[in-house]
N, C-alpha and C positions, 0 to 999 in steps of 0.2 A: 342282964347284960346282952349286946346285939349278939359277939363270938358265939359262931354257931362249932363248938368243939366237935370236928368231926373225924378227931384223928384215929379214932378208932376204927371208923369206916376203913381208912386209909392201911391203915398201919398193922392193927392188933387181931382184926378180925377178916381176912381176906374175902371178899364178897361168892355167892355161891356158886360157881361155876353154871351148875344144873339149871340155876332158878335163871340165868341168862339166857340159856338156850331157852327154855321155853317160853321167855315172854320174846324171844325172835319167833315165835307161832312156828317152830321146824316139827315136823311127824317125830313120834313117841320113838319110832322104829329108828329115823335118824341119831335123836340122841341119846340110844343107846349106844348106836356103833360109833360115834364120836366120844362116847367116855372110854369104846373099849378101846379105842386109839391112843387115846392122849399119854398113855403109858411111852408108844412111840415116840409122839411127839418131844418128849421131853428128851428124849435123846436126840432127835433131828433141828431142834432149832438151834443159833447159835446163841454162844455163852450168854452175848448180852438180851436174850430172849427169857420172858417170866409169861407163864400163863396164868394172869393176875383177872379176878372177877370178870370169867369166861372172855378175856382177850387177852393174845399174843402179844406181851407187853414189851417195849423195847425201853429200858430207862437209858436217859444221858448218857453218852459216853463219860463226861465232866460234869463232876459233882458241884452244882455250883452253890450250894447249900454250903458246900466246908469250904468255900474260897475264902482266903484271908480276906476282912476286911480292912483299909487302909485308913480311911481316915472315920470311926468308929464314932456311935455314939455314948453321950453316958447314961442315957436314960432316955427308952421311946416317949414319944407322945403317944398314950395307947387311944383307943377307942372310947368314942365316950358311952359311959355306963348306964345303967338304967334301963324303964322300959321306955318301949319306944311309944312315940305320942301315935294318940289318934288322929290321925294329920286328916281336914278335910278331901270329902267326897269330891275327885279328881274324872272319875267315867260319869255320864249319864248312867242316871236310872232306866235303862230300855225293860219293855214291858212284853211281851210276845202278845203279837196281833193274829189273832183265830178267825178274821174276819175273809171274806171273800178275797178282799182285795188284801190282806193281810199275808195270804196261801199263795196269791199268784206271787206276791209283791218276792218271798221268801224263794219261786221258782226261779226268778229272774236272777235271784242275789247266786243262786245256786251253779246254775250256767253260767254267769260270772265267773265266778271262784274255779269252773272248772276248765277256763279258757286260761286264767294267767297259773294257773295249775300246768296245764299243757306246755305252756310255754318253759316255766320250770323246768317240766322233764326234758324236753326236747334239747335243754342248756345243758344239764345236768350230763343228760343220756351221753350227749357227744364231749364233754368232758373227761368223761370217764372212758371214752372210745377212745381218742385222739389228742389229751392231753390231762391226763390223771396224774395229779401228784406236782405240775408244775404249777405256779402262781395262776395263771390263767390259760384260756384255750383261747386261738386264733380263730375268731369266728368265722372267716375269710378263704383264708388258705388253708384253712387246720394244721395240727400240729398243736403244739404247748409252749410255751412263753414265760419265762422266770424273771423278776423283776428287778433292776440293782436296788441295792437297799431290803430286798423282804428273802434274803435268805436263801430264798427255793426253796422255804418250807412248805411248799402247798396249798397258799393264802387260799384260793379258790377253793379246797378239801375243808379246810377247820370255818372260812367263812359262814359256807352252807347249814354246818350241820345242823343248827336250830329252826334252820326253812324245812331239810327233810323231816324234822319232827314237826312241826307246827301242822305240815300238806299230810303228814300219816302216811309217809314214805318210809316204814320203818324197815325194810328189808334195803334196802339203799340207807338209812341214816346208820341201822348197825355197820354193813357193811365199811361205811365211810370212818365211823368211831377207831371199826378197827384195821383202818389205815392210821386215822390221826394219833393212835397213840403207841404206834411205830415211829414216829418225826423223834429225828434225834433234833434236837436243837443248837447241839453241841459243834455241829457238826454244818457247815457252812459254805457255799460256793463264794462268799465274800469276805473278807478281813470284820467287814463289822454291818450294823443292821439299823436301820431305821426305825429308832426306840417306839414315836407315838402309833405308826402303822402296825409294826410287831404287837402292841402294845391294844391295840382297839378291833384288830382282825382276828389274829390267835390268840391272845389271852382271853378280850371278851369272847371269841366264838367258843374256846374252850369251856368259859365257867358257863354262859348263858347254855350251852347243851348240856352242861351238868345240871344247871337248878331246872329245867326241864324234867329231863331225863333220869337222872341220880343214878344216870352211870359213873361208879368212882372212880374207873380208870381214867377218866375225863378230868377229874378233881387232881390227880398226882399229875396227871400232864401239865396240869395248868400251873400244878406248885413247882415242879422242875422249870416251868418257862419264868414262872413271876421271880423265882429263885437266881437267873441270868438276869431278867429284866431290871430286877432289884439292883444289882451293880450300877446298874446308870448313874445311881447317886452317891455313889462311892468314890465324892471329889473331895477338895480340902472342904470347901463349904456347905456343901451337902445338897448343891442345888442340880440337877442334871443336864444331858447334852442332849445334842437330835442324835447325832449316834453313838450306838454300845461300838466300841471296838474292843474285841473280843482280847487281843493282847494286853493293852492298855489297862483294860478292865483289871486283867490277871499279874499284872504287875504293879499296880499301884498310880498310873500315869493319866487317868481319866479327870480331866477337867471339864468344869462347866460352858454351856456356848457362852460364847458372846457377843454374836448378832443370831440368835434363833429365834424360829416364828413363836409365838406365845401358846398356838391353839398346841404344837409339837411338845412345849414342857408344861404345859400346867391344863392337860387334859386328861390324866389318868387319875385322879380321885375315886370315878364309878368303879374304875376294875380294880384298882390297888384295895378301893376299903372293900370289897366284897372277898378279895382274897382273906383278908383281916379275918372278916365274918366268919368265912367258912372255914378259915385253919386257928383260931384263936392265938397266931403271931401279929404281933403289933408292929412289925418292922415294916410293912406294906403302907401300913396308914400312916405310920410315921414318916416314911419318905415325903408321901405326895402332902401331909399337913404342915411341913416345913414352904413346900410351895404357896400353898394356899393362903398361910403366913404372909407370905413377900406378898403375895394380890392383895391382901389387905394394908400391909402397911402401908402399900402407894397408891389404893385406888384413889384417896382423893389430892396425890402430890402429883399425878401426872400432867400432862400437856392440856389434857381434857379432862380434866378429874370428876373421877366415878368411872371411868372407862381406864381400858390398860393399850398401849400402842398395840403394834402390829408385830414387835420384835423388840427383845428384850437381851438385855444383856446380863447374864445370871453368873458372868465371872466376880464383878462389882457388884453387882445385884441394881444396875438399875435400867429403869424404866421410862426411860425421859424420848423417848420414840415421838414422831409428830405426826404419823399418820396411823388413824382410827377406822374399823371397820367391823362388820359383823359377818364378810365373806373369809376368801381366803386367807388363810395364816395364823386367826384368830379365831372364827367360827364357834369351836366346842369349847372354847373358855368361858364363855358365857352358859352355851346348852346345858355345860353342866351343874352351874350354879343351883339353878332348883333340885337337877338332877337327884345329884349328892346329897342334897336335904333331904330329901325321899328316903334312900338307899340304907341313910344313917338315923331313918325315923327321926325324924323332927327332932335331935337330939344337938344338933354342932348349929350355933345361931349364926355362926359367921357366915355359913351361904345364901341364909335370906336375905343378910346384911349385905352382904357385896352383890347381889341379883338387884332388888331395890336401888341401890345406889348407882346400879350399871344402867338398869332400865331405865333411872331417872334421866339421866344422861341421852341415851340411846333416842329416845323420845322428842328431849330439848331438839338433841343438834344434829341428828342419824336417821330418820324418816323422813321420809320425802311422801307427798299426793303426786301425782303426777299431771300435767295437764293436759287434760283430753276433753274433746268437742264434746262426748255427754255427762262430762264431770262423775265419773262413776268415782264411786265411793270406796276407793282401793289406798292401799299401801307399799310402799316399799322402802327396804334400808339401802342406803348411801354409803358413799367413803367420804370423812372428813380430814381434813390436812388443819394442822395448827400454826398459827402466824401468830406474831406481835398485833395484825390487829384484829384478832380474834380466831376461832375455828371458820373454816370455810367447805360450806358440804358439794360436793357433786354428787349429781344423780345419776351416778353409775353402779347398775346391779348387777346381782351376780345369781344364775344358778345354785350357785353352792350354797348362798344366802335364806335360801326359800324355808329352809328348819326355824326360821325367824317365828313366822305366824305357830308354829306346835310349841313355842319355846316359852311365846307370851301366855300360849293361852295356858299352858300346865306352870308356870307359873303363877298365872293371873287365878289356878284354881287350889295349889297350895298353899298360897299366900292370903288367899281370899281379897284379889282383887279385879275384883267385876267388868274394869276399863281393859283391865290387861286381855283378858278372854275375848273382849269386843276389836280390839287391836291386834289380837292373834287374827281372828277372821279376816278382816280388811288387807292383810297381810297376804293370808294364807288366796286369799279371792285376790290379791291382785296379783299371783302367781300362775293364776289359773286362767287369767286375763292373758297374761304374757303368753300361757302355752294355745290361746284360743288366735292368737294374732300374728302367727308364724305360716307361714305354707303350709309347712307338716305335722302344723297342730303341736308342736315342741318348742318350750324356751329358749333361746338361745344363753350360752356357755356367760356372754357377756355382752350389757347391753347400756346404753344411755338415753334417757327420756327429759322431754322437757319436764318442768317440775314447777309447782305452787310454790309463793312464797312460804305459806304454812301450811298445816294440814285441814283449812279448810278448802274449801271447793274456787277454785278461780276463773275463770273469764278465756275461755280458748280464741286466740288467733291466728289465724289460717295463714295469712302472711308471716309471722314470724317461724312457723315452722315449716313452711316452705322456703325459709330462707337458711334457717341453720338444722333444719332435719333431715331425712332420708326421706322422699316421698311414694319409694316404691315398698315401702315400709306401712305400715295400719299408724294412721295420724296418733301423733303424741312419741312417736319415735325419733331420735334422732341419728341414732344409730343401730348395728348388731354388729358388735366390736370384733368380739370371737364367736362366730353364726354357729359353731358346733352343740355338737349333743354326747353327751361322754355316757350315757348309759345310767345319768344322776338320779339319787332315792328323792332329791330333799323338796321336791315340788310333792311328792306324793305323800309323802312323810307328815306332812302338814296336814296333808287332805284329810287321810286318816286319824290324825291328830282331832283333830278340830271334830271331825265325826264322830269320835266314843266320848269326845269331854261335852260335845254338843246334841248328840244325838238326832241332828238336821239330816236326812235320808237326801240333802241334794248334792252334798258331799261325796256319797256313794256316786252319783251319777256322773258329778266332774270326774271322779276317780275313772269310772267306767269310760270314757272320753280321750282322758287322759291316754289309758293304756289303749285304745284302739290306736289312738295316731303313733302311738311308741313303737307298737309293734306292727305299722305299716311300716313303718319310714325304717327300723334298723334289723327287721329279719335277713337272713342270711338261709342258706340251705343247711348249714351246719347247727349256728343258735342266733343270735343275735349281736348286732356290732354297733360299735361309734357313727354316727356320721359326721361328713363333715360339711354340715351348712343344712339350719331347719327353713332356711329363705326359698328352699326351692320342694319340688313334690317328690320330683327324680333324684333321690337323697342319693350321697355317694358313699361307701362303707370305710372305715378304715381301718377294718380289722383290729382294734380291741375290743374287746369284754370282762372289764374290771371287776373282781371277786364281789363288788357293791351289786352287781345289779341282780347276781344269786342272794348275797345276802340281805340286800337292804329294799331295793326297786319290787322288785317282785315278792318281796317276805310284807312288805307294806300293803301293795295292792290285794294280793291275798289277804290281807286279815281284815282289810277295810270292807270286803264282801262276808265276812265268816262271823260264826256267832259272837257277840260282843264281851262273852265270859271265856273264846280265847286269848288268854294272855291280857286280862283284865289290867287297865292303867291304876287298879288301886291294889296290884299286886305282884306287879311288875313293873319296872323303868328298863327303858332302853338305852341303850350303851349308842354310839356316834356312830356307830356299824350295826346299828340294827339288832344287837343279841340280846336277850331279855336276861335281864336281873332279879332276882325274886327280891322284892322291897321286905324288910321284918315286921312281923303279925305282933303287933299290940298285945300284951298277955291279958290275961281277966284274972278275977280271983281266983273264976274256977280253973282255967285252964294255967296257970302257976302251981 
């Protein structure tokens, strides 16, 4: 069975105080005079303070485990049972090179990893200076910044904490643990919160630093929050809303949306079933499998069938939306289709089913070539609108799009299909085009290109895109709609993607490229910020620093430089925020 029963971690056997101090590497001599202390302590904290497996543990004010539930099921859909498959070989086989050029090659990757390391700290360092504890720091003017909709739980604190472990920051990642499992969640600068960001920042930052780490404290944080989170679905129909409101919830008044974005309700399957996994409740999986339900019953009724709109109406349950995309709104509805097959060991056939049939789609009437004078061999997805006389694509891309090319190929390597891996590339390389053909070496936010009629190679003309393009622009542009740079993971996301499933060392070097012009163009004296326009050299800041670019931008670039067996793709899936999921281990006879 996947349920990893670990309530006994939690529950029955309080983890060792002592045995935590010492793997925080503190002198013998400190933790002694910290154990002769804690007798103190226990009368100094307040009531709602437990000094649980050596951290100062703050539970919920509001237990939302014993909240009535209102409109109640008769029976979960639990997890599905069995052992998990041996799912195809998803990383390269990399081999360690002892050669000459093998040592240098290895010093290069080293000073790499030690520059976007730097930068890290330098994020990090001034976070915790001048805005600790709030959603994010003002790269700019410093201070801290709380975001409507995330609570003021500290997105920026629980984001991190699987970067400071992954960098071997462990005197900062303890540190941060034991802030984050102080967060009352109960407890709120807002009437109600923004379920899918709650939901992909703190819940996945929480469990991805627990299957790291096997700090348990990390594990009950994460049950008290999935425990709130879980409400979401506690409508007449049991389908959820973009926001928890925190009254509603507690009185029985929560209904489903009915224009919300698709990626916002039908993106938590990675974190819901791993809660599943790791507490052996089935009420997590059962929520997000009733969703997954409805994607299937319409994938092939909708406007575009095999694809789902861009918003969805989950009062009615329907789906009848006429614009399609794989940017925003919808994005990690798709990412997680393979995802979730992973997660649940090749065990629920429904998401290769609805991955295939989305891809298939995706492919016909969502990719675009683009057309450029030396017909390079690139990809991108599109927005399609549906009409009576048929779908119609525009070649408007997106930033946020770019998880496209790492989506194909770890699909294209689950599923075992060999085009989808070669269409990740093309994808992920003509992302990497886009960040080579800006001033500052950075995609822009949003952009339009001319475009082939198909995806093979067409015939460039210099007149027609001097008449409806941008020509201050690198030909094949016609526009950069929204010229900004938000601090985005998902061009690098790819890069690295495509690098462990490929093992092509030139990915490394885009990557290396990559972050040079990032961190020309958006450092700050404090950390790093927004710009606003990659059209020009003399970039201009505009003071944000989204909890993404600690957790996701730079947890990416770093691993894309670091040995290939951290955080291994055939033993780990990433969550849409970057936090690693441990995937379940196949049993043998012996090891049953």
């Amino acid at each position: 069975m996947l349920a990893e029963d670990v309530a006994w971690q939690t529950r029955n056997q309080p983890y060792d105080a002592i045995t935590a101090i010492f793997r925080r590497k503190s002198r013998i001599a400190i933790a002694l005079v910290l154990i002769a202390l804690l007798y103190l302590l226990v009368g100094l904290v307040p009531e709602k303070h437990k000094v649980l497996w050596g951290f100062a543990y703050v539970h919920d004010s509001y237990d939302w485990s014993k909240q009535k539930i209102f409109y109640p099921v008769s029976e979960y859909n639990p997890l599905p049972t069995g052992r998990p498959r041996s799912l195809p070989q998803v990383q390269y086989t990399f081999t360690e090179d002892k050669s000459a050029e093998g040592v240098a090659r290895e010093a290069v990757l080293a000073s790499r990893r030690s520059e976007v390391k730097a930068a890290f700290v330098k994020s990090w360092n001034s976070y915790k200076k001048v805005g600790f504890q709030y959603d994010e720091i003002l790269p700019v003017s410093g201070g801290g910044n709380d975001v409507a909709g995330f609570g003021g739980w500290g997105a920026t604190l629980v984001d991190s904490l699987s970067t400071l472990w992954i960098m071997d920051l462990m005197d900062d990642f303890h540190e941060a643990v034991a802030a984050a499992v102080k967060i009352d969640y109960s407890k709120s600068q807002d009437t109600s919160c923004n379920y899918f960001e709650t939901t992909i920042r703190h819940l996945g930052g929480l469990l991805g630093a627990y299957d790291l780490s096997k700090e348990t404290a990390l594990l009950e944080k994460a049950i008290e929050l999935g425990d709130m989170l879980y409400m979401t679905y506690d409508t007449p129909n049991r389908m959820p809303s973009f926001y928890l409101v925190f009254q509603d919830a507690k009185t029985g008044k929560q209904v489903a949306g009915s224009h919300v974005s698709s990626a916002a309700v039908a993106s938590s399957s990675l974190e819901f079933s791993r809660l599943s996994q790791l507490t052996g409740d089935n009420k997590y999986y059962d929520a997000i499998s009733r969703v997954t339900q409805v994607l299937d019953d319409w994938q092939n009724k909708t406007q575009l069938p095999g694809m789902w709109p861009i918003y969805f109406n989950l009062q009615n349950i329907s789906l009848d939306g006429d614009t399609f995309s794989l940017g925003s709104l919808s994005d990690s509805i798709y990412e997680y289709l393979p995802k979730t097959f992973a997660i649940l060991g090749g065990l629920e056939p429904v998401y290769e089913k609805l991955y295939r049939g989305a891809m298939a789609t995706v492919i016909k009437n969502v990719l675009y070539r683009p057309k450029l004078p030396d017909q390079a061999d690139i990809l991108f997805p599109g927005n399609v609108w549906s009409s009576d006389e048929g779908p119609r694509l525009t070649a408007q891309s997106q930033h946020l799009a770019c998880f496209v090319g790492g989506m194909f190929g770890l699909g294209g390597k689950l599923f075992e299909i060999p085009e989808h891996v070669t269409m990740g590339e093309k994808l992920t390389k003509g992302c990497v085009w886009a960040y080579d053909a800006m001033a500052a070496g950075i995609m822009p936010e949003i952009f339009d290109l001319l475009d082939c009629e198909t995806l093979e190679p067409c015939e460039w003309n210099q007149e027609e895109w001097e008449i409806v393009g941008d020509t201050s622009l690198k030909p094949g542009f016609v526009d950069a709609q929204d010229p900004r740079y938000l601090l985005r993971p998902e061009a690098v996301e790819s890069v690295f993607l495509m690098y462990r499933m490929t093992g092509d060392a030139d990915y490394q070097d885009m990557a290396w490229t990559m972050f040079q012009a990032i961190r020309n163009a958006t450092e700050t004296d404090l950390a790093f910020s927004s710009i606003q326009s990659v059209k020009v050299t003399n970039t201009v800041k505009s003071n944000s620093m989204e909890s993404f670019w600690l957790a996701e931008t730079l947890r990416y670039l770093y691993l894309t430089f670091s040995s290939p067996d951290l955080i291994s793709l055939d033993e780990f899936v990433f969550n849409t925020e970057a936090h690693p999921l441990r995937r379940p281990v196949p049993l043998t006879d012996e090891s049953s």
